[in-house]
N, C-alpha and C positions, 0 to 999 in steps of 0.2 A: 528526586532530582527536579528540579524547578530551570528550566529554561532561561535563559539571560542571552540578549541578541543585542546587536546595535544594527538599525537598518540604512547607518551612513555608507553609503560604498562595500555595500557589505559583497562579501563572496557567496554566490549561490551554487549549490551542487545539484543538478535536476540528472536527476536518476529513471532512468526506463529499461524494461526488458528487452524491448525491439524499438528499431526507428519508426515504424510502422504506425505506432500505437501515439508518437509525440510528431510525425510531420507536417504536422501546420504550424505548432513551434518552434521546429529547427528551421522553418522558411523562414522564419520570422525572425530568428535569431545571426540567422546566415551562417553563421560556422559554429564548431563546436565549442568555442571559447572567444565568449565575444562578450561588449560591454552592452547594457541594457537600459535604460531607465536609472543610469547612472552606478548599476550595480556589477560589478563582477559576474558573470556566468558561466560555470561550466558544465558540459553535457556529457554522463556515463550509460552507455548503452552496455550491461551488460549482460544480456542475453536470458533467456526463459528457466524459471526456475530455482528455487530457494539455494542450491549450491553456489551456483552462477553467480547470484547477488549478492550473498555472502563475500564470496573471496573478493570478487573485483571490488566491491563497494570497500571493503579492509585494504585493500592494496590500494586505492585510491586513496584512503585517509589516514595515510602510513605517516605521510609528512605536511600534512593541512589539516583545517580546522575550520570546514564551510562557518557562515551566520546560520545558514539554513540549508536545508538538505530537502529536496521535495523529490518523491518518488509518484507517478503519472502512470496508469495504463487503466485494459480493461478487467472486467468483471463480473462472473454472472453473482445472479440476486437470488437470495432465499425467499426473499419479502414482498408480497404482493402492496406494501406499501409501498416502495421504490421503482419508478418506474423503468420501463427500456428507455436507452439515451439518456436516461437523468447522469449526472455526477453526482460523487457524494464524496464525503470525507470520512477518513479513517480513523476512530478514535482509538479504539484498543483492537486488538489483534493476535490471533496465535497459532500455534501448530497444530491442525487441526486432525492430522491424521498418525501421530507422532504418540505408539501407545502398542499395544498387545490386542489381536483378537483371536478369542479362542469361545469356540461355537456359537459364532454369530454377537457374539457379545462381545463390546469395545470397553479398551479398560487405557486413561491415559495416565504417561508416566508419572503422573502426581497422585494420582487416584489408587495407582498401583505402588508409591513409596519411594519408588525411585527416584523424585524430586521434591520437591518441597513449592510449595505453592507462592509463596511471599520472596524468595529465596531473586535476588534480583538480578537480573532487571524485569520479573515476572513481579504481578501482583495479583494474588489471589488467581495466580495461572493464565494471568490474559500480561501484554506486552502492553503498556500504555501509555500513552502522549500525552504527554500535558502542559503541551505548548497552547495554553489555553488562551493568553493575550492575543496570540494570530487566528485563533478557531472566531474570535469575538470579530474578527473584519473581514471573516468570510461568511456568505449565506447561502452557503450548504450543508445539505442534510447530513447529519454526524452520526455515525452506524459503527459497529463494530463488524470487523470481518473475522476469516479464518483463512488459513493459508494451508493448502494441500499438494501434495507432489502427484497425484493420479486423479486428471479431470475424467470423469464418470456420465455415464447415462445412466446409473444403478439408482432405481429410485428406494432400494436399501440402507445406499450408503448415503443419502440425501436425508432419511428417516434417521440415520444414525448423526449423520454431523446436527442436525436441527436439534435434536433432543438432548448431546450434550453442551453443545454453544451455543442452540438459538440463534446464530450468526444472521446478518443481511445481505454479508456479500461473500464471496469466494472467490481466492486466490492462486496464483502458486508460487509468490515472492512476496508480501508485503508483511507477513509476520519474520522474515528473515532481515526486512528492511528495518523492521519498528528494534529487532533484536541488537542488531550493530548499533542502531544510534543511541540508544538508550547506552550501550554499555561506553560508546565514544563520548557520550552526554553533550548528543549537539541537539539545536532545535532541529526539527523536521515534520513534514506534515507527508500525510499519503491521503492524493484523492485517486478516484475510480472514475469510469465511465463504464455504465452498465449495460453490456452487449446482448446478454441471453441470462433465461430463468436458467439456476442450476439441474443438469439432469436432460436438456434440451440440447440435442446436437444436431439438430434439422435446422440448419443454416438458415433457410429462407427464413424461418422463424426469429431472425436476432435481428440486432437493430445497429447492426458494427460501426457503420457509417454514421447514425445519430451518436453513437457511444463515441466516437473521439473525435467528430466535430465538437461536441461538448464539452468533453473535457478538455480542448485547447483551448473555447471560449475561455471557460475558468481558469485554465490555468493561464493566459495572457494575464489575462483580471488580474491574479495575484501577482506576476512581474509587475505589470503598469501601475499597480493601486500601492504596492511598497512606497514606504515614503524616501 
């Protein structure tokens, strides 16, 4: 599926977990549906969690058809090449804990048969964006994440997601996000703001307050810089 947008008065859907995570842009925006830089906006907050964002994000786009759909929050990082506070963008994405463990060993539902890896809107088992015209007029760092429903101190289960995704960032909505658009076949991008290394839950340790001042910077950027 190849993305097709028109960025005249387009309708924008910006999608967050919490308000928490987007309140420098909803100041900015004033209310939850408001005009922007000449474009349509509207704001879904629906709540922590790949279920969460599933349904509401479905029941919102029952009867519309955003231009674009941008999903905003934080992140922690697998990669010591992304820093704390950086933003990044999402290119592919997936389930990353969504599989069989039986003695210590992780088996995912593709590896075990149960699905098929190409089988869409997966490819080769990752969820993938390729709204690649709008990646070109942002410049940020493009990483692929994995999306998890039990954030972890286990540095087990940190050894286990690394070795079969390799992932940069971790989640626990943006592969349920990348899931619906793909099958709605609308543009969307998901970026992050990177709070804490994954596996670090010693708060002083994160950088929460760099992580979504930054990513409001960015994400202003891309409302204002739309043509």
């Amino acid at each position: 599926m190849k993305c097709k947008y028109d960025f005249c008065q387009m309708y924008i859907l910006l999608v967050a977990a919490t308000k928490f995570e987007i309140e420098p842009t909803l100041l900015l925006l004033g209310k939850p549906q408001n005009k922007f830089n000449n474009h349509n906006i509207e704001v879904l907050i629906t709540g922590v969690g790949q279920v969460n964002t599933t349904y509401f994000l479905t029941q919102n786009l029952l009867n519309k058809k955003p231009g674009l759909v941008i999903q905003a929050g934080i992140a922690g990082t697998f990669s010591k090449q992304v820093l704390l506070g950086q933003t990044v963008l999402i290119k592919q994405d997936t389930f990353g804990d969504t599989g069989m463990e039986e003695k210590q060993h992780f088996t995912t539902l593709f590896d075990a048969g149960f699905a098929k890896k190409n089988d869409y809107p997966f490819n080769d088992g990752w969820l993938v964006n390729d709204t690649t015209k709008l990646f070109d007029k942002l410049s940020l760092h493009v990483v692929k994440g994995i999306t998890i429903n039990k954030i972890s101190d286990s540095l087990f289960q940190r050894q286990q997601l690394v070795q079969h995704f390799n992932p940069a960032t971790e989640s626990m909505e943006g592969a349920a996000f990348h899931y619906v658009c793909l099958q709605q076949k609308l543009c969307f991008i998901q970026i992050r703001g990177i709070s804490n290394s994954v596996g670090e839950r010693d708060k002083s340790k994160w950088a929460m307050k760099d992580a979504i001042l930054n990513l409001n910077i960015e994400l202003e950027k891309i409302l204002i810089n739309l043509p």
